[in-house]
KEPADREN-159528 format. One record per residue (C-alpha): x, y, z. Coordinates in nm, 2 decimals. Layout:
+--------+--------+--------+
!      X !      Y !      Z !
+--------+--------+--------+
!      X !      Y !      Z !
...
+--------+--------+--------+
***
This chain:
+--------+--------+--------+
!      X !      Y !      Z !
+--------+--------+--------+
!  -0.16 !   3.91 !   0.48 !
!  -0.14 !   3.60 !   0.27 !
!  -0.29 !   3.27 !   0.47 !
!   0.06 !   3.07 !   0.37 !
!   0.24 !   3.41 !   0.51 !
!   0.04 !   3.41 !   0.78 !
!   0.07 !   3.01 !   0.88 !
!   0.43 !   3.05 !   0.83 !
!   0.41 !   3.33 !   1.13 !
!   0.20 !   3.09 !   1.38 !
!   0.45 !   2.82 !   1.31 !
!   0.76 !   3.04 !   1.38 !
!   0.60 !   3.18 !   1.64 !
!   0.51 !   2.80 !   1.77 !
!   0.17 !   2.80 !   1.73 !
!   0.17 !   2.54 !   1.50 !
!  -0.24 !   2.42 !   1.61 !
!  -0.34 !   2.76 !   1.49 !
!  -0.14 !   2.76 !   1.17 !
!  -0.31 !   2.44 !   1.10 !
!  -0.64 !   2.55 !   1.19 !
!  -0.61 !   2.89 !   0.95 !
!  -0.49 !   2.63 !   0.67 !
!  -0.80 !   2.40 !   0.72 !
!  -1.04 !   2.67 !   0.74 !
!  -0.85 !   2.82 !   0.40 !
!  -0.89 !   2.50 !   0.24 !
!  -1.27 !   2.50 !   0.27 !
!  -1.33 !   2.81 !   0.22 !
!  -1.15 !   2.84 !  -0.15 !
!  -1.18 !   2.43 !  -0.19 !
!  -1.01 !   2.51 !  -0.59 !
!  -0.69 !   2.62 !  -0.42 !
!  -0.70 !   2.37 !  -0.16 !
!  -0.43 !   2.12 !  -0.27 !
!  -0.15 !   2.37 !  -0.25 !
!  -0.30 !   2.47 !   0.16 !
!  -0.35 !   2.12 !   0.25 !
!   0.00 !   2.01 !   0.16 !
!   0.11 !   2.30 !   0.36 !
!  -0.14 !   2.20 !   0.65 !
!   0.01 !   1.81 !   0.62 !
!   0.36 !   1.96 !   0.63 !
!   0.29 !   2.18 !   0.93 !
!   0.09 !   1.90 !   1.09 !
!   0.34 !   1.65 !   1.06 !
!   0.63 !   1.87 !   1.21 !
!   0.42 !   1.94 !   1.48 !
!   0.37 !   1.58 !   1.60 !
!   0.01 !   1.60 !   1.48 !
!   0.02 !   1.27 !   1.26 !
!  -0.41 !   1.32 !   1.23 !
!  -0.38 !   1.63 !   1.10 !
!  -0.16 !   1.52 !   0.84 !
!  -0.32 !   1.22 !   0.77 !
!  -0.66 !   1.38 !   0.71 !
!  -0.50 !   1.68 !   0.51 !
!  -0.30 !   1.42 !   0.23 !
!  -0.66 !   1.20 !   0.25 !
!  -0.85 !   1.55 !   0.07 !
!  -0.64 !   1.57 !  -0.17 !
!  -0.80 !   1.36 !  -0.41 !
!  -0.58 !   1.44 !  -0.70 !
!  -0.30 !   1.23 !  -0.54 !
!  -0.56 !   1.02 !  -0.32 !
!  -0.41 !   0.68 !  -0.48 !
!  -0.06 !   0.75 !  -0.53 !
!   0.17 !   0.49 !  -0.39 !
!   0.40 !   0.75 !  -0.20 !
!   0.05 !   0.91 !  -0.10 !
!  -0.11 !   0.61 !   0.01 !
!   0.24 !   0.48 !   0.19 !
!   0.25 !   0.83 !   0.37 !
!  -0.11 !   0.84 !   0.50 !
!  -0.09 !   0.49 !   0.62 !
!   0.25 !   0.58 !   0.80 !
!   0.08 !   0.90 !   0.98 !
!  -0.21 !   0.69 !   1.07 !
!  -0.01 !   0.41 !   1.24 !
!   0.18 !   0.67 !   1.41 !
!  -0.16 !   0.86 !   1.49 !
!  -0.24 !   0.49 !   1.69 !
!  -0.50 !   0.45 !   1.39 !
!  -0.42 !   0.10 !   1.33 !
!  -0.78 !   0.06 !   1.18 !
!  -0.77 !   0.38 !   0.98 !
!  -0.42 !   0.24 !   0.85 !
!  -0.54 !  -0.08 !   0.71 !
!  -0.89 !   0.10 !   0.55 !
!  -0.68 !   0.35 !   0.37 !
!  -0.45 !   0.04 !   0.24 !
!  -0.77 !  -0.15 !   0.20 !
!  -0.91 !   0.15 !  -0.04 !
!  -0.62 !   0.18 !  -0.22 !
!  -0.58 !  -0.19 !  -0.35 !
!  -0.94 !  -0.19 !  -0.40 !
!  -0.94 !   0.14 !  -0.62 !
!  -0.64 !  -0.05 !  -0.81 !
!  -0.88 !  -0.37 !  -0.85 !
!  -1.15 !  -0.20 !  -1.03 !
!  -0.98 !   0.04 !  -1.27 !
!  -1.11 !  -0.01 !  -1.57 !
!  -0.86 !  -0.03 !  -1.92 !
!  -0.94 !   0.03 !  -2.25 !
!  -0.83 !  -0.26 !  -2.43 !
!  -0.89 !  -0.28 !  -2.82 !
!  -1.22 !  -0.10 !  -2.84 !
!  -1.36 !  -0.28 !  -2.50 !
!  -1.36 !  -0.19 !  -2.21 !
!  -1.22 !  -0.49 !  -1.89 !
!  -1.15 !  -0.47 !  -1.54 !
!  -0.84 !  -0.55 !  -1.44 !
+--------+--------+--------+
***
């Protein structure tokens, strides 16, 4: 059985912890096809009042790592987690990823 099928079973059948142990072991076993299982992990883990969980599945995806809405929505499940500190480091990461992006301006390259 598929692991999404199969997640989607624990949950219905409230086993939500095992679901989103099957989707974290998934996600490092076939790390290309992890984005897709640790969105469904976050999901899972959010709806399951596990705010971690979620938290640390959004904060692997690196693809959306520094999205606003990303960043906003890790910050949100940390504070809720009682990760007050782990909050402010993820904001602090994000403004200082935003700080040193580099732009290509007429042939030269400055930090903004």
């Amino acid at each position: 059985m598929p692991t999404l099928l199969q997640a989607a079973v624990l949950v219905r059948e409230n086993k939500a912890a095992k679901a989103e142990e099957l989707l974290g072991q998934c996600a490092e076993k076939f790390p290309e096809k992890s984005k897709l299982v640790l969105l469904a992990r976050a999901q899972i883990a959010a709806s399951a009042s596990h705010p971690q969980v979620a938290a640390e599945s959004l904060s692997q995806i690196t693809d959306i790592q520094h999205f606003p809405a990303t960043v906003a929505t890790i910050v949100a499940l940390k504070e809720r987690a009682g990760d007050n500190d782990g909050a402010a480091a993820v904001l602090d990461s994000a403004i200082n990823c935003g700080m040193v992006k580099k732009k290509r301006l007429h042939g030269y390259t400055r930090r903004l």
